[in-house]
Structures are given as C-alpha cells and as structure tokens.
N, C-alpha and C positions, 0 to 999 in steps of 0.2 A: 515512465521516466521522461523526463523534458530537456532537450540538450539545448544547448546554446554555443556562438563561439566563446564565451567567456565560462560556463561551468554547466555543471550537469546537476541535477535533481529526481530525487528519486521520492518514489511515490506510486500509487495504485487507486485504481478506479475502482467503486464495487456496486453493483443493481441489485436491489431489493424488489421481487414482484409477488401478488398473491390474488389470488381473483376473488373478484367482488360485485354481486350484483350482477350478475350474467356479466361481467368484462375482468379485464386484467390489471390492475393500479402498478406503475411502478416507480421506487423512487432510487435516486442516487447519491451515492457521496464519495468522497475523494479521502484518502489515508492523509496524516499531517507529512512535508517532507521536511529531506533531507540533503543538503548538499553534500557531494560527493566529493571525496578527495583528488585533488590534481590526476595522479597517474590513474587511479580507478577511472575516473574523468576520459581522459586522452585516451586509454582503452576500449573503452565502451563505447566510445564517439566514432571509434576505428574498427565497429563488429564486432568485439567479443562480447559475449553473454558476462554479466555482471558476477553469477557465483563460480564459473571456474576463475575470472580476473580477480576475484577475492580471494576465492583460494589458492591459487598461484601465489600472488603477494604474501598473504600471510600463513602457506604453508600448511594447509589446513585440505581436508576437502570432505566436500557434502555442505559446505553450509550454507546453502539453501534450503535443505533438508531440517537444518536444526533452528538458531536461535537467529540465520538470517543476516543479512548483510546488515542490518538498521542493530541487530542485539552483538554485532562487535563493534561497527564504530560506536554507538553509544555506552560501551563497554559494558553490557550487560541491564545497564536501566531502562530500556525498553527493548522485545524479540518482534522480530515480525507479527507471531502470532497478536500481541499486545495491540500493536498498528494496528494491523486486521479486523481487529474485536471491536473496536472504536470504529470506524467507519461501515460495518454492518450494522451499530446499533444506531447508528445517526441515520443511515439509508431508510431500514425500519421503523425508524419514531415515527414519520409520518401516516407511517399504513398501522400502526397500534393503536394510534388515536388517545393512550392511555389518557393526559387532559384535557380531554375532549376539547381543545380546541382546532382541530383539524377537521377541515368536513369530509366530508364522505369515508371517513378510519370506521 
C-alpha cells in the first residue's frame, strides 16, 4: 500500500525465484492498484489494518479471507485472488523463457 497526504493506494508486491545453473534467478512484479476510498484512506493512514477497516464500514467480516478488499470495491469484477494471479504470472515470464526471448530462462 502507498499512502500519501492526498490518498492511499493499494497494491502488492510478488518475487518469483527458481534455481538455475548452480544459482537462484529471481524476478518481480507489482499487482495493478487501486485507490482507496476517503474514510478507508484516513484509517489506514491512522494504523488500522485495512480488512477489519473494511469490514467495520461495510459490516462484513473476514474479507480478507474471501474475495478481498479490491473484489468489493470493484464490486465483484476483479477478487484479490484474480490481482494475485496476474502479477505471479508476469514475475514468472521471465524465468519460463517460454519465447525464448529471455536469456538465461
């Protein structure tokens, strides 16, 4: 998550490693974000942990567990899991080499 005085963005990092050649290759990528609504914002910039401040607001709890802070505000058309899945495959391309344009894949 990236805060700022003006808003908050949410987002994750992911490292992909596999060894190779007697060493370790590894590569990374970043999930797409999302800005965060005002009060979610102002709370999280103030220490609270992001899925109880969503579940508080919306009444809700566990959803971190489920389809994720990103699968209610986008009301369903993308779950965390979906984020997630996309930025391990992108960290990954590189050590797959599958177009062999990558050297050492």
């Amino acid at each position: 998550m990236e805060l700022t005085a003006d808003e908050a963005r949410l987002f994750g990092v992911v490292a992909v490693a596999r060894r190779h050649s007697g060493g370790v290759q590894m590569e990374w990528s970043r999930t797409a974000d999302l800005r965060l609504p005002p009060e979610v914002a102002r709370r999280v910039r103030g220490g609270e942990e992001l899925g109880p401040v969503m579940d508080a607001l919306l009444g809700t709890s566990g959803i971190k567990r489920g389809v994720g802070s990103v699968g209610v505000l986008t009301g369903g058309l993308l779950t965390r899991a979906d984020v997630w899945r996309q930025a391990v495959i992108l960290a990954a391309t590189p050590l797959r080499g599958a177009s062999g344009l990558y050297p050492g894949a």
